[in-house]
C-alpha positions as CSV (number, residue, x, y, z in Angstrom):
1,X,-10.4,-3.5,-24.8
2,X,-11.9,-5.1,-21.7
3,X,-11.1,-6.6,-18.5
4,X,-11.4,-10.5,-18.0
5,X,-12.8,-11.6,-15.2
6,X,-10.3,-11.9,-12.2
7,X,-8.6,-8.3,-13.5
8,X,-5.9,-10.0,-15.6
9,X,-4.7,-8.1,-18.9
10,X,-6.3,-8.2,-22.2
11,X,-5.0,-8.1,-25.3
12,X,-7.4,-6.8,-28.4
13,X,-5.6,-8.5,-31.0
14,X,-6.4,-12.3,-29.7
15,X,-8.3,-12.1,-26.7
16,X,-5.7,-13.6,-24.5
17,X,-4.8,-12.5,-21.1
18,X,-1.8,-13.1,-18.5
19,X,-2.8,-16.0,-16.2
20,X,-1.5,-13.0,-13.1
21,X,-3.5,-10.0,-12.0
22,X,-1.8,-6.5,-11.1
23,X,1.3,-7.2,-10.2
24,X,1.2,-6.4,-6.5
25,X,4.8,-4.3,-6.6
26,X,2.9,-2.2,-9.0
27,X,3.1,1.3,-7.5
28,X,2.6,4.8,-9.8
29,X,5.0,7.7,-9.3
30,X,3.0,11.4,-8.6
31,X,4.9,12.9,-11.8
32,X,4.9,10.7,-15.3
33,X,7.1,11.8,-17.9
34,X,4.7,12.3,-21.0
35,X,7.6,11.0,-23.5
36,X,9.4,7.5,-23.9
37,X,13.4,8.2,-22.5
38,X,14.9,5.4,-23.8
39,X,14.8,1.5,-24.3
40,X,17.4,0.0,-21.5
41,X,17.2,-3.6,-21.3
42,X,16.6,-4.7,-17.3
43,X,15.6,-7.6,-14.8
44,X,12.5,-7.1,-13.1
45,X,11.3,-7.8,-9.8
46,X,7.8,-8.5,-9.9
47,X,5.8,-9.4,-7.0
48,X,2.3,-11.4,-7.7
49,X,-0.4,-12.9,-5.1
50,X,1.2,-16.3,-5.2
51,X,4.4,-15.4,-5.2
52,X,7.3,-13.3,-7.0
53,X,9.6,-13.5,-9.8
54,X,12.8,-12.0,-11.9
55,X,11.7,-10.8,-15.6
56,X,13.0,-9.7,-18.8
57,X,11.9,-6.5,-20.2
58,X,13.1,-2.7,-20.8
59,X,12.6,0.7,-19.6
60,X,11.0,3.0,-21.5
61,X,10.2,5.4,-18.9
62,X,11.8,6.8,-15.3
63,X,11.4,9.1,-12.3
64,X,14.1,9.8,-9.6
65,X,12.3,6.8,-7.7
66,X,10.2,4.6,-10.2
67,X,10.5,3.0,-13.5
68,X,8.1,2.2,-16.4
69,X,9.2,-1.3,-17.7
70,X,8.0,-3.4,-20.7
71,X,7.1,-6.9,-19.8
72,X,6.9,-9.4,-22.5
73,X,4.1,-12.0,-22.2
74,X,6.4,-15.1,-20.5
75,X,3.4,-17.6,-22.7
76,X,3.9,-15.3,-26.3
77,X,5.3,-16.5,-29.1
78,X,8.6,-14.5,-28.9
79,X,9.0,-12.4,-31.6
80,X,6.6,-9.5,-31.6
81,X,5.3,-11.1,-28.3
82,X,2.7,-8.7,-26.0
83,X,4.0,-6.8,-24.0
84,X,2.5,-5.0,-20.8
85,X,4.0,-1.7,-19.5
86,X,4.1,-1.1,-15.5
87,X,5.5,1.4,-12.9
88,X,7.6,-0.2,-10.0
89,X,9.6,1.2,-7.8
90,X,13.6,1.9,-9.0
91,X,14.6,-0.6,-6.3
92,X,12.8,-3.7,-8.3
93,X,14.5,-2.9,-11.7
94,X,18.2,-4.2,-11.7
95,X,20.4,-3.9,-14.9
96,X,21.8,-7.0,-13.9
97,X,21.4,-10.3,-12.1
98,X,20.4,-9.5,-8.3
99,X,22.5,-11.1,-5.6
100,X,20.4,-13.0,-3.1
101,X,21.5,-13.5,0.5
102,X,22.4,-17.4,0.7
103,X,21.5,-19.5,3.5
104,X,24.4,-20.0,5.9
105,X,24.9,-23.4,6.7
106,X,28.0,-23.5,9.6
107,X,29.8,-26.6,10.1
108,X,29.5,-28.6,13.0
109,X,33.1,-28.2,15.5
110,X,35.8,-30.6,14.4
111,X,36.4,-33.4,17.2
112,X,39.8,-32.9,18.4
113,X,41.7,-35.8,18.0
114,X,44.4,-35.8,20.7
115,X,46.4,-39.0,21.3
116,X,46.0,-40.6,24.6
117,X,48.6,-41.8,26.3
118,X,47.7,-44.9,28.3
């Protein structure tokens, strides 16, 4: 199995690779536990060099701080799509939706409307 140029991943079944490199979020814990703990479905927050996204995939593998997740190939066919395994931190692996701060948008002071005597 080799490395395309650029350092995306390779697959040996068809040749193809991700159109991203290392995901830049990507960060190894100093223990790894040897054997898969489970299959938990999750969102991922992945961070690449032109920007950052939410993704399906499942844990396979955790520490008290990181988490091994399987992420399926966003251009395979679906079932039995590749998949590519890689540490983040536990704080980029949400078992549900995120909530993102929104944008506060303050309305503009109401003009009083007294009546004026003449």
């Amino acid at each position: 199995m080799s490395t395309p140029p650029g350092g995306g991943w390779r697959y040996p079944d068809a040749g193809s690779t991700w159109s991203a490199t290392r995901a830049r979020n990507y960060e190894m814990p100093a223990h790894v536990p040897l054997k898969p703990q489970g299959d938990v479905p999750v969102i991922a927050h992945v961070v690449w060099d032109d920007g950052e996204e939410l993704l399906p995939g499942r844990v396979v593998r955790w520490t008290d701080s990181h988490v091994m997740v399987s992420l399926i190939d966003p251009d395979g066919s679906g079932a039995g799509g590749r998949e590519n395994y890689v540490w983040l931190r536990a704080a980029d692996v949400f078992r549900t939706l995120p909530r993102r701060a929104r944008p506060i948008h303050l309305q503009p002071p109401k003009a009083s409307y007294r009546s004026k005597t003449v």
